[in-house]
C-alpha positions as CSV (number, residue, x, y, z in Angstrom):
1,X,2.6,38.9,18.8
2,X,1.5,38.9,15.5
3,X,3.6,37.5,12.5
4,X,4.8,38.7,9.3
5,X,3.8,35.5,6.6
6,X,5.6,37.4,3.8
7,X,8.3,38.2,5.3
8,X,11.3,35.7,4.0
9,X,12.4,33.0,6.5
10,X,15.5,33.2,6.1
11,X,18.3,35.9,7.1
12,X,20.5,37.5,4.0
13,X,23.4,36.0,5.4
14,X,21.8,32.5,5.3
15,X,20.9,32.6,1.7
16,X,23.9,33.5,0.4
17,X,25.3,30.2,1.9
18,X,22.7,28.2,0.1
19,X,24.2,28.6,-3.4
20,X,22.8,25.7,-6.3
21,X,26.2,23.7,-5.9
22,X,26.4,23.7,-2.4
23,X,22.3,22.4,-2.2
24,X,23.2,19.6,-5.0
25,X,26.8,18.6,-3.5
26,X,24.3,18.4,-0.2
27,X,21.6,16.0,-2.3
28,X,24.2,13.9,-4.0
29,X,25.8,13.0,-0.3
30,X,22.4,11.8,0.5
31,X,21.5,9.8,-2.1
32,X,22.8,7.2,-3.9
33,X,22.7,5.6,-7.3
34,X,23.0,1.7,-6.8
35,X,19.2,0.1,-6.1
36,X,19.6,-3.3,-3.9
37,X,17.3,-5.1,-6.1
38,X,18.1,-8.3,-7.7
39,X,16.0,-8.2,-11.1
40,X,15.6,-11.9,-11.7
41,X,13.9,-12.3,-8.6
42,X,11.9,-9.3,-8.5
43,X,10.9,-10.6,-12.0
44,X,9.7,-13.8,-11.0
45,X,6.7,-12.8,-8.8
46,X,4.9,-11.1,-12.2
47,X,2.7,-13.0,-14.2
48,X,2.0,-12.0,-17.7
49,X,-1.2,-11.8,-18.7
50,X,-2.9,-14.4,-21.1
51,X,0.1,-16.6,-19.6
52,X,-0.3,-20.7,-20.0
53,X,-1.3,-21.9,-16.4
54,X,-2.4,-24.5,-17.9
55,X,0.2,-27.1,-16.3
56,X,0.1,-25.5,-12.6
57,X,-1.4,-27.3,-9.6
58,X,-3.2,-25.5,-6.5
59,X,-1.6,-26.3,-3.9
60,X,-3.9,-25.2,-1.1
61,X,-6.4,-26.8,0.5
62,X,-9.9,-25.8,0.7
63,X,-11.4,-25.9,3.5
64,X,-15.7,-25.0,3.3
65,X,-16.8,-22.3,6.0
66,X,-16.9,-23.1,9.1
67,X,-20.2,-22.6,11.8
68,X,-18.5,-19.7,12.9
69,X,-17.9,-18.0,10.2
70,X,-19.9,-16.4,7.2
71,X,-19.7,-14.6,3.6
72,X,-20.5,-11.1,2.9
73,X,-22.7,-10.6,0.2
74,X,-21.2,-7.7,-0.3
75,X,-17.4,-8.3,-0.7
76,X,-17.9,-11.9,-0.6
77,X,-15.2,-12.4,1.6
78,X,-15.3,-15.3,4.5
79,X,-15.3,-13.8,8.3
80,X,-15.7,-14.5,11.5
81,X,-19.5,-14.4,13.2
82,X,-18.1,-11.8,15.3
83,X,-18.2,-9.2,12.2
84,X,-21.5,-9.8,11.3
85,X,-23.0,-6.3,10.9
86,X,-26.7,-7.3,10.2
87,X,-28.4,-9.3,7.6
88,X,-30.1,-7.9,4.0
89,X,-33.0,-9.6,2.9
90,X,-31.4,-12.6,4.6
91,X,-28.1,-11.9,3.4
92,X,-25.3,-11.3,5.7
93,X,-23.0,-8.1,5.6
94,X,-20.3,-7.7,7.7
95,X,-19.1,-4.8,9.3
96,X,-16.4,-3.4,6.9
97,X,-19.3,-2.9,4.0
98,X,-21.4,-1.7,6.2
99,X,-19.6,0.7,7.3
């Protein structure tokens, strides 16, 4: 059966129903205005730039790269042997760059 794409989607009768203040009374029950966001803390996890970090410790430890494991010399990221796509010029890649 073949279909009629400019033909409107929607009866007379159903359009009329759909008046602006109905759709926004609709919208307004849906939404509402109060965000559950507490700004100090969201505000603590951003770091200005040019900011003194001068007085701030790593507290990580470093651990070298393991037998297993390698660097891409193309993202220079640290993986696993197992994601070693092939070597350039003696320099591994692994398999996300390669891609």
């Amino acid at each position: 059966m073949a279909t009629d794409y400019d033909a409107p989607r929607k009866q007379d009768e159903e359009l009329k129903e759909d008046s602006l203040e109905q759709l926004g009374a609709r919208r307004s029950d849906h939404q509402s205005n109060s965000v559950d966001e507490d700004e100090t803390e969201a505000a603590e996890g951003f770091e200005l730039p040019g900011a003194d970090l001068s007085n701030v410790e790593l507290s990580v430890a470093v651990v070298p790269p393991q037998d297993d494991e390698f660097t891409c010399s193309s993202c220079f990221l640290v993986h696993h042997r197992s994601q070693l796509a092939y070597e350039e010029n003696g320099l591994p890649v692994c398999t996300e760059c390669a891609s």
